[in-house]
C-alpha atoms as one frame of an Amber mdcrd trajectory, in Angstrom:
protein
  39.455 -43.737 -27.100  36.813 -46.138 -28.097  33.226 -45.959 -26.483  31.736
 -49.073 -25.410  28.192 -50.058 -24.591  28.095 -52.384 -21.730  24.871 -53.617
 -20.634  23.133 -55.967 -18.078  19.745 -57.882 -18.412  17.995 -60.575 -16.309
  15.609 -62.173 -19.021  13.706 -64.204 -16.333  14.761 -68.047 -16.799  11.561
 -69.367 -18.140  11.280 -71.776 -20.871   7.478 -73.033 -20.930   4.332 -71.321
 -21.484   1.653 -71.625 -18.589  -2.122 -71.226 -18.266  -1.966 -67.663 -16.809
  -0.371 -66.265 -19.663  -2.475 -68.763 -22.260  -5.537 -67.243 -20.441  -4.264
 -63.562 -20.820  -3.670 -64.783 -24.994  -0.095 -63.994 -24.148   3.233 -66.719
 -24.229   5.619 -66.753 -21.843   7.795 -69.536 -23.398  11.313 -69.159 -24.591
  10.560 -69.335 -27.899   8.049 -66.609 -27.976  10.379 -64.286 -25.928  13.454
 -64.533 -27.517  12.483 -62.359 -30.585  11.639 -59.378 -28.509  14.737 -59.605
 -26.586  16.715 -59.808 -30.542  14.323 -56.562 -31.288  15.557 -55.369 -28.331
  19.469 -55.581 -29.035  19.216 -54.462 -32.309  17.686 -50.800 -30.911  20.190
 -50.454 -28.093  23.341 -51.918 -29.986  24.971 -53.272 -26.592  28.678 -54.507
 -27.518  28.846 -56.724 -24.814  25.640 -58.308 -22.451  26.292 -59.190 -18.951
  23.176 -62.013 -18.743  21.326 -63.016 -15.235  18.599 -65.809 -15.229  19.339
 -67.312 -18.562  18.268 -71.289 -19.872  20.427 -73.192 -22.392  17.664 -73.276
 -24.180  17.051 -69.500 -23.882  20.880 -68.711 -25.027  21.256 -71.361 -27.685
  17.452 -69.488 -29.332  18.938 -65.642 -28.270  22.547 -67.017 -30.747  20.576
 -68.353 -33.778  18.728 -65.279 -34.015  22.092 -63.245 -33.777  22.909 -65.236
 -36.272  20.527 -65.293 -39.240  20.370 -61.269 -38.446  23.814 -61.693 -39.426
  25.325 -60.168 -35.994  28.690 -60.801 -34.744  27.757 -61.746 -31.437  29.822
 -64.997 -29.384  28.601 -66.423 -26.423  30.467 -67.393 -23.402  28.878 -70.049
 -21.588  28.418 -69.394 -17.654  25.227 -71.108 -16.664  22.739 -68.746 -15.278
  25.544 -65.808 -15.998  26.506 -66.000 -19.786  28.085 -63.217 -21.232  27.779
 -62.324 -25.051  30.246 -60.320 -26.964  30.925 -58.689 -30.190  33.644 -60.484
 -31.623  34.587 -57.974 -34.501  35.756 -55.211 -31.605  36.678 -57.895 -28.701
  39.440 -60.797 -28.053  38.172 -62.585 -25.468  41.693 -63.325 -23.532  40.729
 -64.969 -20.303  37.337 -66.058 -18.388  36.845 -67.877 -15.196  32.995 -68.831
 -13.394  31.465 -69.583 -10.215  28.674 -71.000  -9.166  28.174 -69.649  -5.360
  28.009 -72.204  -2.990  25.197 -72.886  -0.959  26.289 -72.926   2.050  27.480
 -69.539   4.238  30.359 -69.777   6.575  28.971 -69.843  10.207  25.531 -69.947
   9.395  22.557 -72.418   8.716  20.856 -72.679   5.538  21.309 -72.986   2.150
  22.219 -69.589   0.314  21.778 -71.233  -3.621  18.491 -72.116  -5.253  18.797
 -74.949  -7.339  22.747 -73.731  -8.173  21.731 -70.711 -10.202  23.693 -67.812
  -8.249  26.603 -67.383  -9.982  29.146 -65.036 -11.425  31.097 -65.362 -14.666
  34.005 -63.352 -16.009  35.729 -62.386 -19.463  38.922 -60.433 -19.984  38.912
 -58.421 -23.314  40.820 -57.275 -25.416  39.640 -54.079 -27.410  40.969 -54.596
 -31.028  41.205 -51.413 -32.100  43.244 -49.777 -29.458  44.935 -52.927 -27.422
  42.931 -52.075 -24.865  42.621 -55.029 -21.785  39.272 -55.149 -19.170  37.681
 -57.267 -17.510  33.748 -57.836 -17.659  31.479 -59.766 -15.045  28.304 -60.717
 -14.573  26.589 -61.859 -11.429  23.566 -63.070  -9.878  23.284 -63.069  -6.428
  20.918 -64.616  -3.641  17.707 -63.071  -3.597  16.160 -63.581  -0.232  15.305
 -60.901   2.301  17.046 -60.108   5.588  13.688 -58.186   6.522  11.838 -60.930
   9.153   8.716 -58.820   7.671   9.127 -60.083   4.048   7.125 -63.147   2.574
  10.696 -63.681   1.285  12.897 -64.000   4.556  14.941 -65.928   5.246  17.574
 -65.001   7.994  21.252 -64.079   6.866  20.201 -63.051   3.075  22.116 -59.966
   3.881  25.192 -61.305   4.554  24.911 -64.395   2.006  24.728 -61.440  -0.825
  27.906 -59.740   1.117  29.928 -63.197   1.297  28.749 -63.569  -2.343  30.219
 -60.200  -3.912  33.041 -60.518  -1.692  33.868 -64.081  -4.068  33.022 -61.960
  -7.155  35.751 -59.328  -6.197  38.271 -61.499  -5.036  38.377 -63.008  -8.540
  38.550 -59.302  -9.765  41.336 -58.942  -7.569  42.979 -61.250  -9.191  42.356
 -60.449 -12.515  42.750 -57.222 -12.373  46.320 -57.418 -10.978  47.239 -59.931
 -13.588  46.292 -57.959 -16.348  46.443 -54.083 -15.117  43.166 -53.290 -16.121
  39.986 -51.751 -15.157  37.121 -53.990 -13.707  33.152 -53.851 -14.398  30.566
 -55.988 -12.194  27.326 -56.016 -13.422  23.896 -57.901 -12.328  20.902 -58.727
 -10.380  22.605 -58.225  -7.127  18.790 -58.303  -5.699  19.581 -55.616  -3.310
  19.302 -51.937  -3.115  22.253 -49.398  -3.149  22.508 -49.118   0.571  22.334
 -52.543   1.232  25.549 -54.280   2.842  26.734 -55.878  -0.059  26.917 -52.975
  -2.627  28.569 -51.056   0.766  30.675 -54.061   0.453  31.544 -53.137  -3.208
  32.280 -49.377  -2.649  34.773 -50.321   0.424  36.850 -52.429  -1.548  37.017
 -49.746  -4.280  34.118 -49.997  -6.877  31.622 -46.807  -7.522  28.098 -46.968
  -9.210  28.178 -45.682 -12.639  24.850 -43.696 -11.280  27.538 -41.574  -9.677
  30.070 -41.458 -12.607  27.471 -40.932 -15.514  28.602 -37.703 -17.024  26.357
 -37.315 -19.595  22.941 -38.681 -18.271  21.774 -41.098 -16.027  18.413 -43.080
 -15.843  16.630 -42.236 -12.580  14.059 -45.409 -12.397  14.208 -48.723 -10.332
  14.209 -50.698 -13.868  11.785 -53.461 -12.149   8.027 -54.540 -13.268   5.795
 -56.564 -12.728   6.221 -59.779 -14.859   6.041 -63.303 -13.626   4.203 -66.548
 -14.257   0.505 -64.868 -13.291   1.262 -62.208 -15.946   2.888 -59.081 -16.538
   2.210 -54.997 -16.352   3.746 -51.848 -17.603   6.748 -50.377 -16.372   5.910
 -46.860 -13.639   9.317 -46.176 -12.595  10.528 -46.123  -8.858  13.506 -44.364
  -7.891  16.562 -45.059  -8.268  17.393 -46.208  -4.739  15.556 -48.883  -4.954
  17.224 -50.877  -8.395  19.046 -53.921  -7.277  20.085 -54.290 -10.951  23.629
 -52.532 -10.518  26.882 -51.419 -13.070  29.777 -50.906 -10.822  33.270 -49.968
 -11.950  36.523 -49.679 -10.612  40.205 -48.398 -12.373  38.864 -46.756 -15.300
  40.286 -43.149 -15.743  37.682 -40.532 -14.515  35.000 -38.964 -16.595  34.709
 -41.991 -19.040  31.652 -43.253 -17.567  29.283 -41.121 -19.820  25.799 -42.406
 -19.494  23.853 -44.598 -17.396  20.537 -45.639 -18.857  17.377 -47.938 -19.393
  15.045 -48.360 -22.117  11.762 -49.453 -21.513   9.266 -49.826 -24.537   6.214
 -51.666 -24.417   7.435 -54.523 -26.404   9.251 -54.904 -23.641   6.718 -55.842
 -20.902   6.183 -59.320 -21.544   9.831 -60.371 -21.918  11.248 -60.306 -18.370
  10.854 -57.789 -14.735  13.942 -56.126 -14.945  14.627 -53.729 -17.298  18.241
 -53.546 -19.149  20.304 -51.012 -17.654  24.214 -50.012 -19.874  26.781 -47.847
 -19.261  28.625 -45.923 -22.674  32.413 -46.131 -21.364  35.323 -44.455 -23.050
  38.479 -47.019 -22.726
């Protein structure tokens, strides 16, 4: 078998430096960022990145630095969604994307800020075994159902559930083309117990916080870093992440670890922390 390290980040789409973070002596910009998140990848060695929240201009800086570090890393395109590989272990044999669309069936309101809720999917082919599976990454809606919330905005809920329901019908799909274990990973902007991760575990996919057999990170891998600033990292627990790894058809016990890393470098480069799972196909 061949282990894998498949992880998911939202690097917070932001391209520009603002006066908050010029007051603090801090940049915010792309350009500043995009080094920490190379410093990053280099420590954690992820063989393929499942991206949320993610600027051309973001990607095409994240590549070149791949690049001159002399880092076999190829990009598929997906908007907001991009997913990056390591080409000298993976044949990329088949991809498809989404953008969500903004309307929900039955109910008013729009359900897609400015088209960035998407998902975007890559079949791969593991060259040292033959191995197939297919990867995706997904952003969904991130309003709350909770009339409480400065965020609400009725039918979130079931905008996120109509959302992953897209995401696995393409898996579906893909899956029975190819006979091959599935991963969705993201910003799903929901806990656990919300609908559309209950969604998720109807149709057939478990949380590889379940499957981990060797360790799994117990935090909420979210911060507090946004265009007035940013702070450290006190972890919440676990029910509370809405950054998720699900899996379905892979054999059982491969899912050995399910884990974060959160240095202090890390603060200032986006509110989510990474979370990967090490996979035996």
């Amino acid at each position: 078998m061949t282990k894998l390290r498949l992880m998911s980040t939202n690097q917070w789409a932001c391209d520009k430096n603002n006066a908050k973070w010029e007051e603090m002596g801090a940049d915010c910009s792309y350009s500043a960022r995009m080094p920490g998140f190379l410093k990053y990848y280099i420590e954690t060695k992820p063989d393929i990145l499942g991206l949320q929240e993610v600027t051309a201009k973001m990607a095409d800086k994240l590549m070149r630095l791949f690049s001159e570090e002399g880092l076999p890393y190829a990009l598929l395109w997906g908007k907001d969604t991009p997913i990056i590989y390591r080409t000298d272990l993976f044949e990329l044999v088949d991809s498809t994307f989404l953008v969500y669309p903004e309307e929900l069936p039955g109910h008013e309101g729009v359900f897609n800020n400015g088209k960035t809720k998407s998902y975007n999917a890559g079949v791969f082919r593991v060259k040292e075994s033959g191995k197939l599976f297919v990867l995706m990454t997904t952003h969904l809606w991130y309003r709350s159902s909770d009339p409480a919330s400065k965020s609400y905005q009725p039918y979130s809920d079931e905008a996120r559930t109509y959302q992953i329901g897209l995401a696995i019908d393409c898996l579906d799909q893909l899956q029975a083309k190819y006979d091959c274990p599935a991963v969705i990973m993201g910003d799903m902007n929901a806990q656990r117990s919300k609908p559309c991760i209950q969604h998720a575990f109807s149709r057939g996919f478990a949380h590889c916080y379940d499957l981990a057999t060797e360790h799994r990170d117990e935090g909420n891998g979210h911060h507090y870093c946004f265009p007035d600033g940013y702070k450290g990292y006190t972890p919440g627990p676990a029910a509370n992440a809405i950054d998720h790894i699900l899996v379905r058809g892979f054999d059982e016990g491969t899912i050995r670890t399910y884990d974060r890393y959160a240095p202090d470098y890390y603060m200032c480069l986006s509110d989510h922390i990474p979370v990967w799972i090490d996979v035996e196909i």
